[in-house]
Every structure is written in structure tokens, then in C-alpha cells.
C-alpha positions in Angstrom: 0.0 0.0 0.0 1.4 3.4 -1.3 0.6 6.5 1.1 0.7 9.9 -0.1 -1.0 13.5 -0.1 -3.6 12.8 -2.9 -5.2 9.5 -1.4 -8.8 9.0 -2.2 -9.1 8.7 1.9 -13.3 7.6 2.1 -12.6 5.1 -1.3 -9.4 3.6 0.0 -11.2 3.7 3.4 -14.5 1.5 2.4 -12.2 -1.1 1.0 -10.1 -1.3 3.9 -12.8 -2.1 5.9 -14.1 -4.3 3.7 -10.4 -6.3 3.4 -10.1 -6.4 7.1 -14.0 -7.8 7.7 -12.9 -10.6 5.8 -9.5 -11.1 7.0 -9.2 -9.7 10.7 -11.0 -12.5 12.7 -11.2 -10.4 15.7 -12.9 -7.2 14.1 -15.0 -9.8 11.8 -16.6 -10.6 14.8 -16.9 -6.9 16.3 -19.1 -6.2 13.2 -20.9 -9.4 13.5 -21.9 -8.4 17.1 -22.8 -5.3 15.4 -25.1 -6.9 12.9 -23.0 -4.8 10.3 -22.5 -6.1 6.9 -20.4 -4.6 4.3 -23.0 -4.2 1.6 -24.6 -1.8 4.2 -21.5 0.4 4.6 -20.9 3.1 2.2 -20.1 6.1 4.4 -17.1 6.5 7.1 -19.7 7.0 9.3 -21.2 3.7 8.8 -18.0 1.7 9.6 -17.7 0.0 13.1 -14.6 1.4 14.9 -13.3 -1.2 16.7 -12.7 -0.3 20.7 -8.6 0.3 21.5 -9.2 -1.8 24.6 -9.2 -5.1 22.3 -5.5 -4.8 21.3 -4.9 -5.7 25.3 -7.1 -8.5 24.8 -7.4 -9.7 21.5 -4.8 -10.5 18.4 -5.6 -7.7 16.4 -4.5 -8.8 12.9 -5.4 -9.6 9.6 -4.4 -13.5 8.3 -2.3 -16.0 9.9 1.5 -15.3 8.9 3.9 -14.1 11.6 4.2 -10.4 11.9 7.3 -8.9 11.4 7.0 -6.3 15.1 5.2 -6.6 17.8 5.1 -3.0 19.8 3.8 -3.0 23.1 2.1 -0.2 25.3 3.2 1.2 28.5 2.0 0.5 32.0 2.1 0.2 35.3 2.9 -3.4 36.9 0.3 -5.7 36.3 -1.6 -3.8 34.1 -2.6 -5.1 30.6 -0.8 -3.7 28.0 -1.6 -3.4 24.4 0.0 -5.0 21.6 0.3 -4.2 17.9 1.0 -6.9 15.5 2.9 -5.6 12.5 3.0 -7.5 9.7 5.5 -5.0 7.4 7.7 -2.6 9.4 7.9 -1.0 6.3 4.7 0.5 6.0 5.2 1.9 9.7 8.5 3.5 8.1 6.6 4.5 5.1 3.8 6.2 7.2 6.0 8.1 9.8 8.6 8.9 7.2 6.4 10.8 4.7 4.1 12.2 7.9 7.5 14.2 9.4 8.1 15.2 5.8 4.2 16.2 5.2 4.7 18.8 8.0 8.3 19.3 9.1 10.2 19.2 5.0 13.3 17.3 4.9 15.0 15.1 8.3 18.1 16.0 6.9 17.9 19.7 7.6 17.4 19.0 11.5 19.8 17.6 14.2 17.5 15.3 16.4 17.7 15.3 19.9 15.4 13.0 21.8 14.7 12.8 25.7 12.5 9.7 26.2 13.9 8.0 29.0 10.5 5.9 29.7 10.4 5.0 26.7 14.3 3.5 26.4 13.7 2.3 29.5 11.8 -0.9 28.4 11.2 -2.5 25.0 8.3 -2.4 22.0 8.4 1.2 22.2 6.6 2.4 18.5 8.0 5.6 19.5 11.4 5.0 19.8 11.8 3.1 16.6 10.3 5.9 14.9 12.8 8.3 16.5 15.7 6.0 16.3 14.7 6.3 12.5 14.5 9.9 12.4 17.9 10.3 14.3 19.8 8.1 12.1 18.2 9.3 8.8 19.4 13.3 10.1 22.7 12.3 9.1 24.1 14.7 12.0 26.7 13.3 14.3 25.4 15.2 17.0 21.6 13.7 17.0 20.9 10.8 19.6 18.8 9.9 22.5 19.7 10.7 25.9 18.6 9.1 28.9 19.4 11.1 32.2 22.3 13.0 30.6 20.9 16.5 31.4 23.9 18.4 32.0 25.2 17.2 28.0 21.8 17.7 27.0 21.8 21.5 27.4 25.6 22.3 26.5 24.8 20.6 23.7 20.9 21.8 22.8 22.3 25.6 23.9 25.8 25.0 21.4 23.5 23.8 18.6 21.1 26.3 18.4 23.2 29.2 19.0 24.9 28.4 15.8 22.1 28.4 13.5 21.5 25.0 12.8 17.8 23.4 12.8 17.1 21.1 15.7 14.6 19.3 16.8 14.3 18.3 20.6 11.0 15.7 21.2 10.7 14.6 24.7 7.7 13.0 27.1 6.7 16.3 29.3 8.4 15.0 32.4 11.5 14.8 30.9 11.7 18.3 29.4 10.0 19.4 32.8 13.0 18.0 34.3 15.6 19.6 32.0 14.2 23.2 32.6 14.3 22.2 36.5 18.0 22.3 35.5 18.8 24.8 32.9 17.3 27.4 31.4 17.3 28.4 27.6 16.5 31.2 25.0 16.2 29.1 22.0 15.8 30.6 18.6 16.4 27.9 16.2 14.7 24.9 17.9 11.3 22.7 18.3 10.5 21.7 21.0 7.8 18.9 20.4 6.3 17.2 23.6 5.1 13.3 23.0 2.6 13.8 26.3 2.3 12.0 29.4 3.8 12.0 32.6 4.1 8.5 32.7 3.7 8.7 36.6 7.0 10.7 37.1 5.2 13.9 37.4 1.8 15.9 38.7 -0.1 15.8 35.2 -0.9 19.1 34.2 -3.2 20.5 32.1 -2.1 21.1 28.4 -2.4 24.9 28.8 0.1 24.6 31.7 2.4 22.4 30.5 3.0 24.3 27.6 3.5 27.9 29.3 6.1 26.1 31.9 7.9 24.8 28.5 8.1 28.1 26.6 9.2 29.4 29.7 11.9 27.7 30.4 13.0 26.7 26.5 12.5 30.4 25.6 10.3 29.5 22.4 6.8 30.8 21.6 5.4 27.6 21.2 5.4 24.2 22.0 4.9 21.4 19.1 2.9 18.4 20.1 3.2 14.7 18.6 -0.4 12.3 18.5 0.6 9.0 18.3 -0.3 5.8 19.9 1.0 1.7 20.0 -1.9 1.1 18.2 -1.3 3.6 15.7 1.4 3.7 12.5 0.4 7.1 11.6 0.8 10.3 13.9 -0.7 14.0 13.8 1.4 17.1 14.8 0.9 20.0 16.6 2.9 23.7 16.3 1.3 25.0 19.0 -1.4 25.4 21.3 -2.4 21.9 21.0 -4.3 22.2 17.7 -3.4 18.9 15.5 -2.9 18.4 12.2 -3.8 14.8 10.7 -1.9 13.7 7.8 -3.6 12.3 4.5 -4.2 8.9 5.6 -5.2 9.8 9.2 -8.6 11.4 9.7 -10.5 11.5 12.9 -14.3 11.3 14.1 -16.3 12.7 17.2 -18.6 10.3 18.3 -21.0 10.5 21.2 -20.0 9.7 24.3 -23.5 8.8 24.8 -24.1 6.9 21.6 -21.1 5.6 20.5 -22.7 4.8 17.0 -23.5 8.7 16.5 -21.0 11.4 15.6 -21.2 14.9 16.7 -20.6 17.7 14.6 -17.5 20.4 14.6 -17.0 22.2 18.0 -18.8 19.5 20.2 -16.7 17.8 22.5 -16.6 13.4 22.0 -15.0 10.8 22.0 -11.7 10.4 19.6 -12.8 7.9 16.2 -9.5 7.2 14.3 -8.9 5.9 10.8 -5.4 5.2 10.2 -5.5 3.6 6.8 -1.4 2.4 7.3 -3.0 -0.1 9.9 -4.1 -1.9 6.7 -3.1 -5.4 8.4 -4.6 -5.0 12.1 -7.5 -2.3 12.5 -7.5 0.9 10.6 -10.8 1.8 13.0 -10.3 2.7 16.5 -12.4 4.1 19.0 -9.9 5.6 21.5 -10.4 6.2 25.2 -9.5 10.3 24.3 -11.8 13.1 24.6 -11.7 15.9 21.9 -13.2 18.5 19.3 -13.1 18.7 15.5 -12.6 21.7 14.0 -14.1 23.2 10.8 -10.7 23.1 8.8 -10.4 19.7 9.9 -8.0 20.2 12.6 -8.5 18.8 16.2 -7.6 19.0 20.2 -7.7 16.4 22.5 -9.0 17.6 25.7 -9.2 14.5 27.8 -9.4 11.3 28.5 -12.9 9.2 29.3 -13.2 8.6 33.5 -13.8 5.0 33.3 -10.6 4.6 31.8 -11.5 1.1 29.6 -13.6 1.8 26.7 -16.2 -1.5 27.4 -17.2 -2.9 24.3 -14.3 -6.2 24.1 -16.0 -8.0 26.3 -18.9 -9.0 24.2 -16.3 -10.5 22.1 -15.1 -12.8 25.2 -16.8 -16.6 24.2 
């Protein structure tokens, strides 16, 4: 499957649902419970979206040959986590590859600096192979991961930027919390992207907060955001103020949180729908446990998660 910036998104959309009813056992089932057939389904709206509980549950995945990557959620001890069974770790490349590019031009141009150290910190991380990726691909000697390297970190970040070149710093927000703890910068040539979470280091803190502690202590305007998820292979992007951009073959829905077959319109507040048509070979329909808005450009904000935590729904699939 080829992604690009001119897909036919509801087309190639209708027959990806219609390739994973017949070949995802586990969402064939969903739509079965749904009473949902696929001569019936000839609008996004009309396509069951599968809840993101199941991939802790269930073997999301289309057809019986062994997938090439398995990533894997993360959690606290003892809690379920999700897995995503890959078949191609190509078409993850393909989709993250071309989504940096759709919205950030050429990797080449930036020095990458990452700061997830809960995410080196175990393995099946989506995220880091993505950034690992983008690192390498940069071509820079000077891009890499660090861990709890603070101190090099910020001689380094602060020598970079001062001399003009492009560089991109991602980090989970206690991380970069942490780092302006320590230093403090005026940057003028960086992003500063935020992946979210607080991964139980930190007090989480509103988006509005977070951000206005970053800019603070980074010295930037704005902070960029990253949307992803393990049971994604395509991500949106924020430059600021938490407003996401999708890209071409990511498109998101509001539904009810009341009716979780209805869809509210632009500016209501519902729960997160996702079609990710990379996910060709698990689910490319997700209803997610996050709370958000559309917008009328087709832009969107996540404003929350649901209460209950677990989206119920994968239990009716339990025999």
C-alpha cells in the first residue's frame, strides 16, 4: 500500500474495511456483534470502529503469517498492556517517514535530539523506533537519545542552536519538565515537540500549563505536540497550542459519548474515532479512550481522557 498526499481517503477507506471484515478474525466478529455487513457500509460514518481496549485482549490482525513487530504499550505493573501486531515494518517506516516530511520538510535539515527515557527504558516502544529512524536518517553526528544526561543535554541543545542550525528536541513532558528544573534556555532555532504523558513521574498538568512552563523555560513561543499511539502507525502534529494536524491517511471522528454509534458535529466535545489507513493489516478503525473536538478546517484537540478509563465494548467479544 502506497501513502501519499492525494489519497482518495473515504474510497481507499471502504475497501479497507471491507479487506479487514474478511480477514481480521477479531474485528469480523466486532461487526458481526454489530449486525453490520459490508454491503450496508458506504459512508465512514457507517464503519464499526473497533474499541482500542481489544489490542490488550485480543490478536488484532489480519491473516495468519507471523508479523514482522510486535510493539507493546506502557503500563504500570500488572496492568494489561496493548500489543500491535505488524506485519511489514515498512509501512510503519513508510507512514511516519512521509508524515515528518508532510509537516516538518526534509530530516536531513534538522539535528534530532530525543529525551525519552521511559520509553528507552523498556522495550516495544513504536515511538522509539520511529525516532531511532529519524535520528539516524538526520545524518548529523550530533543527533541521539539521551537518557538522564541532562547536564550534556543542554551544553549541547544551547551549542547547537546558537549556531544556527535546525534542531529538533522531542521529549515525554516529564522529561523536558525536568531539563528546565536544571537549565534554562532562549532558543531561537529549535522545536520543542512534547510526546505527552507523565508517565507517573510527574503531577499531570493541564495542556495549557504544560506548555506555558515549557516556553518558559526553553525560551520559544510555542510548543509542538506529537499524536501517536502503540496502536497507531500514523501520527498528527501539533505547532502549537495543541491544535493537531492529521496527515492524509489519518482522519479522525467525534462520536457521542453517549451513543457511541452517532457522531457529533464540529466544535462538540466526543470521543476520539481514528482511521489510520497504514494499519491496513490490524485495525484501521479505533475508537480511542481520548476526549476531543473537530474543528471546521479539519483540525482537532484532545481535551481528555474518558473517566472509566477502559472503553467497554471487548467483552462482548469474550466466548
Amino acid at each position: 500500500m502506497q501513502l501519499s498526499a492525494n489519497i482518495d481517503f473515504t474510497a481507499v477507506a471502504l475497501d479497507t474495511f471491507r479487506y479487514q471484515y474478511e480477514n481480521n478474525e477479531v474485528y469480523h466478529r466486532f461487526c458481526t456483534l454489530l449486525n453490520c455487513l459490508p454491503n450496508e457500509v458506504n459512508t465512514l460514518e457507517k464503519i464499526p470502529f473497533l474499541p482500542i481496549e481489544c489490542f490488550k485482549t485480543e490478536k488484532v490482525y489480519c491473516g495468519h503469517t507471523t508479523p514482522q513487530q510486535i510493539f507493546t504499550s506502557s503500563g504500570t505493573t500488572g496492568a494489561q498492556t496493548s500489543r500491535h501486531y505488524v506485519k511489514e515494518l515498512s509501512l510503519y517506516e513508510q507512514s511516519f517517514r512521509k508524515g515528518f516530511e508532510h509537516f516538518y520538510g526534509n530530516v536531513e535539515d534538522y539535528v534530532v535530539l530525543a529525551l525519552l527515557p521511559s520509553y528507552l527504558e523498556r522495550t516495544g516502544s513504536s515511538l522509539i523506533t520511529m525516532v531511532a529512524d529519524l535520528i539516524e536518517r538526520s545524518g548529523s553526528e550530533y543527533s541521539g537519545f539521551y537518557l538522564n544526561e541532562y547536564d550534556l543535554l543542554a551544553e549541547r541543545l544551547q551549542t547547537l542552536d546558537a549556531s544556527g542550525k535546525k534542531v529538533l528536541l522531542i521529549g515525554v513532558s516529564f522529561a523536558l519538565l525536568d531539563l528546565i528544573t536544571e537549565h534554562t534556555f532562549s532558543l531561537k532555532n529549535t522545536i520543542v515537540m512534547e510526546t505527552g504523558g507523565m508517565k507517573g513521574r510527574r503531577k499531570e498538568l493541564v495542556r495549557e500549563e504544560l506548555h506555558a512552563l515549557l516556553c518558559k523555560g526553553f525560551g520559544v513561543e510555542m510548543i509542538h505536540s506529537e499524536y501517536g499511539m502503540t496502536e497507531l502507525l500514523s501520527q498528527a502534529y501539533s505547532a502549537g497550542k495543541g491544535i493537531y494536524k492529521c496527515v492524509p491517511w489519518l482522519k479522525v471522528l467525534i462520536r457521542d459519548t453517549n451513543d457511541a454509534l452517532s457522531y457529533l458535529p464540529t466544535g462538540k466535545t466526543g470521543g476520539l474515532n481514528i482511521i489510520d489507513l497504514a494499519n491496513r493489516e490490524s485495525c484501521s478503525f479505533i475508537a480511542t479512550q481520548d476526549l476531543g473536538k473537530l474543528h471546521p478546517d479539519g483540525t482537532f484537540e484532545v481535551l481528555g481522557r474518558f473517566d472509566n478509563a477502559d472503553i467497554r465494548g471487548c467483552n462482548l467479544l469474550i466466548s
